[in-house]
BATORDREN-68940 format. One line per 4 residues: number of its first residue (from 0); their letters; for each residue x, y, z of C-alpha. Coordinates in pm, 1 decimal. Layout:
// BATORDREN-68940
NUM = a = X,Y,Z ~ ...;
This chain:
// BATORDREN-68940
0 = xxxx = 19087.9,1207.6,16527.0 ~ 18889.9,1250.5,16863.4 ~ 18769.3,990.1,17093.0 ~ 18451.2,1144.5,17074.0;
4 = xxxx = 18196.2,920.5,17189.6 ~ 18382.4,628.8,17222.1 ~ 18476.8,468.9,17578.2 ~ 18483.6,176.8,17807.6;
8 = xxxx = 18140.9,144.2,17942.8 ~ 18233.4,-189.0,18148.5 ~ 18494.4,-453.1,18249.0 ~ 18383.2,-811.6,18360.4;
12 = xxxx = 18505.2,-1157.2,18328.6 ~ 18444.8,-1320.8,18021.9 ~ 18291.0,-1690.3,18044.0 ~ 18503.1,-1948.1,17816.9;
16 = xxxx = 18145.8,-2107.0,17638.2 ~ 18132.4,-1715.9,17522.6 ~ 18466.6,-1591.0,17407.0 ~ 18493.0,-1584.2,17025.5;
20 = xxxx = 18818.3,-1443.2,16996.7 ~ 19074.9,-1568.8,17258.9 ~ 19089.3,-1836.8,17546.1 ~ 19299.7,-1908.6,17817.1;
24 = xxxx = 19499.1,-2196.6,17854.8 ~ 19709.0,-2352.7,18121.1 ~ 20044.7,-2507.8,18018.0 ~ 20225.4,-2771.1,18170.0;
28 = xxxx = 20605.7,-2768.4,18086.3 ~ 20918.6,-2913.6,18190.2 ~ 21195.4,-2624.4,18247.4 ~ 21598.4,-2663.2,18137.9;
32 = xxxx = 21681.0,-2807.5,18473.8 ~ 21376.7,-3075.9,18458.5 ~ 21149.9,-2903.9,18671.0 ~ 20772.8,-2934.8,18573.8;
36 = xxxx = 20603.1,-2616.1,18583.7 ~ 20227.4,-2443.7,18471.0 ~ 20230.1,-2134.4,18266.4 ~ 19874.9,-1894.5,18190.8;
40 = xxxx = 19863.3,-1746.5,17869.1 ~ 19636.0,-1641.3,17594.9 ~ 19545.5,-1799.0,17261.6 ~ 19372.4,-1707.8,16938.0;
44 = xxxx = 19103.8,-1882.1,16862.8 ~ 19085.8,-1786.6,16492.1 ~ 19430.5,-1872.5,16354.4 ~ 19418.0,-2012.0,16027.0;
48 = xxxx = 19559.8,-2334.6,15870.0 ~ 19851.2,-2147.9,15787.2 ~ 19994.0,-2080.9,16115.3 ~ 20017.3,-1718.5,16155.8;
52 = xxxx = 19727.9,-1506.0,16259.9 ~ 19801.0,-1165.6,16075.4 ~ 19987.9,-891.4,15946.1 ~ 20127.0,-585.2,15944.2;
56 = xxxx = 20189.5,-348.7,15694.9 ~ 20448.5,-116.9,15636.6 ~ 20345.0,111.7,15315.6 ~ 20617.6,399.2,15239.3;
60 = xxxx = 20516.9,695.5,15017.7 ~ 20769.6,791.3,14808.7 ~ 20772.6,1215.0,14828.3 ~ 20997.8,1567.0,14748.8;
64 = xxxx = 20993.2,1586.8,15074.6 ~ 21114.8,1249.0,15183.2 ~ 20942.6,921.4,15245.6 ~ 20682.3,923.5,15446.5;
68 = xxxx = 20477.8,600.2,15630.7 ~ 20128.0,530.3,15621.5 ~ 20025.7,527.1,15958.8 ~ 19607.2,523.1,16112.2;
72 = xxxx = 19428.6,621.2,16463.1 ~ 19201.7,394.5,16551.2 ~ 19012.5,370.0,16918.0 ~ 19066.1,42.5,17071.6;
76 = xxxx = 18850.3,-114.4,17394.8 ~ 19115.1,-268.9,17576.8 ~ 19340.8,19.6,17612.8 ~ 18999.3,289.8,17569.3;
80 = xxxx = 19246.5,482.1,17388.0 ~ 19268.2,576.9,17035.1 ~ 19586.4,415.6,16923.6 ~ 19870.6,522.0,16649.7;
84 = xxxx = 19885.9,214.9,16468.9 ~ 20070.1,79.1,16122.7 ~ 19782.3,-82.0,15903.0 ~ 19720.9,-404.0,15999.1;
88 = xxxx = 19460.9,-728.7,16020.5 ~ 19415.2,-1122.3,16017.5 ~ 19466.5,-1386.3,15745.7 ~ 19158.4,-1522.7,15615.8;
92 = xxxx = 19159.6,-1889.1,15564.9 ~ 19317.2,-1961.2,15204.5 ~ 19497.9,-1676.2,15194.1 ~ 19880.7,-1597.5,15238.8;
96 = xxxx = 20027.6,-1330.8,15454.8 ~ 20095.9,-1114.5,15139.7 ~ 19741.6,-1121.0,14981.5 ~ 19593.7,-1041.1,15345.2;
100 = xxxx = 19825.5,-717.3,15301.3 ~ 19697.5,-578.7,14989.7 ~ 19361.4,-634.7,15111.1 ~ 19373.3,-499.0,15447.4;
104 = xxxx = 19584.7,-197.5,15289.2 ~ 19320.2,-117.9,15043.5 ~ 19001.2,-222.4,15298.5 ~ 19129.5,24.9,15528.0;
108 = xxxx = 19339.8,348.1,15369.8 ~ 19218.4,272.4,15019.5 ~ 19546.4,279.1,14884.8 ~ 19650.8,-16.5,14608.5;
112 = xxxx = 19962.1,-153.6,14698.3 ~ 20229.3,-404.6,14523.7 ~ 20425.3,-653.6,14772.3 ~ 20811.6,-595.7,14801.2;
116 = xxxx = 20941.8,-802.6,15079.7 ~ 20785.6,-985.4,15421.0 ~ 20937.0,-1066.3,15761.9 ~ 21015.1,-1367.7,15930.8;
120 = xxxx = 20701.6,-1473.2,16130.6 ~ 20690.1,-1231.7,16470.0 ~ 20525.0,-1307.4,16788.9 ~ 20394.6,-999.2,17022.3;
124 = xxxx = 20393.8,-1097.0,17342.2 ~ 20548.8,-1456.0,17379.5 ~ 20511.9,-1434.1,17786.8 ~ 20173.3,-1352.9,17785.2;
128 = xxxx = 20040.3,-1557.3,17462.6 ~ 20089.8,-1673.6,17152.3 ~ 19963.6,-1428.3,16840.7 ~ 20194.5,-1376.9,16536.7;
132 = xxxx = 20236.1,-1194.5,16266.7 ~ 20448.9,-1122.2,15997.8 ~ 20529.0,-765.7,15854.8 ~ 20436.8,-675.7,15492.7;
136 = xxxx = 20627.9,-439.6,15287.6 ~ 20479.4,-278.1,15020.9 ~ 20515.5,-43.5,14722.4 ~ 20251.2,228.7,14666.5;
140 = xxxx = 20242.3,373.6,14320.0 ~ 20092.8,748.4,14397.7 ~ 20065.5,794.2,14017.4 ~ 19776.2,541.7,13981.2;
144 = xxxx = 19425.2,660.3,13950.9 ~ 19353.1,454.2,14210.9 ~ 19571.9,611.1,14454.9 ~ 19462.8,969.6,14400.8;
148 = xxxx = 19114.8,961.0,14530.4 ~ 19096.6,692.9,14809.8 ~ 18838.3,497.1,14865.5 ~ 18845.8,273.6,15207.3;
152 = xxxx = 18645.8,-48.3,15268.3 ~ 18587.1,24.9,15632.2 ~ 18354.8,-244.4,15805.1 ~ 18043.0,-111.9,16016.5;
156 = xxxx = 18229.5,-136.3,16329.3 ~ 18565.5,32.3,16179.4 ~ 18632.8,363.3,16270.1 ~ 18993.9,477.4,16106.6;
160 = xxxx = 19181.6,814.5,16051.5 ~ 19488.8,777.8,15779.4 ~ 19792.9,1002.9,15812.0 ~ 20134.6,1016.5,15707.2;
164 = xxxx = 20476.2,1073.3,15892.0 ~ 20789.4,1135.0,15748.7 ~ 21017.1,882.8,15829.3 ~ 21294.1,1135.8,15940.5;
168 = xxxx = 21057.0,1242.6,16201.9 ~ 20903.0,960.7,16321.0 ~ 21041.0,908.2,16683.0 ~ 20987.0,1241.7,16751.7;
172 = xxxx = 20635.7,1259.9,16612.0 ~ 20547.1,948.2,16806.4 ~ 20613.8,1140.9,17148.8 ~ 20439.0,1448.8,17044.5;
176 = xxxx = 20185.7,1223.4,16948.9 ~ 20160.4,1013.6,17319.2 ~ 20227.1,1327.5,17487.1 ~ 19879.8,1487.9,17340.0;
180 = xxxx = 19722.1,1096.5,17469.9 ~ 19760.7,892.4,17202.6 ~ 19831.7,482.9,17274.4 ~ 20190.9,420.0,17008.0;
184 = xxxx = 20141.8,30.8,16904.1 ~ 20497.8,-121.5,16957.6 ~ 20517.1,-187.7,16598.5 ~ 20500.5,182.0,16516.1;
188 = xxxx = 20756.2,252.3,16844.0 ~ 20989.6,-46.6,16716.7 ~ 21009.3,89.3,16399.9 ~ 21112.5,456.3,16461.4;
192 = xxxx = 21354.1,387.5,16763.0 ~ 21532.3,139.3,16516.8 ~ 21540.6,448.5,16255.1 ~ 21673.4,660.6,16516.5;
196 = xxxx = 21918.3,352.7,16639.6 ~ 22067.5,337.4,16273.0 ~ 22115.4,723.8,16271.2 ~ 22305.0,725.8,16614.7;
200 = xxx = 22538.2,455.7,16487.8 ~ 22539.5,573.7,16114.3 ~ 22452.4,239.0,15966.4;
């Protein structure tokens, strides 16, 4: 995937009565030695009844050639960067973290997917705000119909490129990958630098 077209035109403040997504918030907290302190950070405004605001979604493919991840470039505003990223989106209200998996999985790569296992709930960037999310593990069946000819859901404003790494290769592909100007989301880096952590240690 190229950028292409796609960049930053401009970069202003953001009035609260028009923010749909976030806000900013002031804390006031008491610190272990009694001390009241303020804290800025960042909220979601969107998070539904069930506490945790999304997911993401590690799908493994099963190949000859070894298992390989379902990864997707995507261009993102804040960073005007097209980003390596692991599928991913929010929960809709009424659903659980697993059903927003399978159907983020198949709105954006197309692929049908069974849950196998889901994380503990994981929070971003705790010092800056307060998103969560937890990660989805799923099994992709590449001998379903279904699965040979994909067919992604992509909303109008959703622009997405699927690929597949091997997961042998991942740590290295991610800094071939940033080197040629690719953003890495931290779930991706995370990942293969706990991959290559488990190899150096043989655990």
């Amino acid at each position: 995937m190229t950028q292409g077209e796609a960049k930053a035109l401009s970069t202003q403040p953001l009035p609260e009565s028009e923010a749909v997504w976030t806000k900013l918030v002031l804390k006031t907290y008491q610190d272990p030695k009694g001390v009241t302190r303020t804290w800025e950070s960042a909220e979601r405004r969107t998070r539904p009844k069930c506490d945790i605001d999304g997911v993401g979604i590690v799908a493994i493919l099963e190949k000859d050639t070894g298992p390989e991840i379902v990864l997707q470039k995507q261009y993102r505003p804040p960073l005007d960067k097209i980003v390596v990223e692991l599928p991913a989106g929010l929960i809709d209200e009424g659903e659980t973290a697993e059903e927003a998996a399978i159907r983020e999985l198949k709105e954006e790569t197309g692929y049908v997917a069974e849950v196998l296992e889901s994380s503990p709930v994981m929070f971003n960037d705790p010092g800056f705000c307060n998103t969560n999310l937890k990660m989805v593990h799923v099994s992709v069946d590449m001998s379903l119909p279904a699965n040979q000819n994909l067919e992604p859901e992509l909303e109008e404003n959703e622009f997405i490129e699927v690929f597949h790494l091997r997961l042998v290769d991942l740590w290295e592909e991610c800094i071939k990958l940033e080197a040629q100007g690719y953003a890495i989301d931290a779930r991706i880096a995370n990942l293969a630098e706990g991959i290559e952590i488990a190899k150096k240690f043989k655990l």
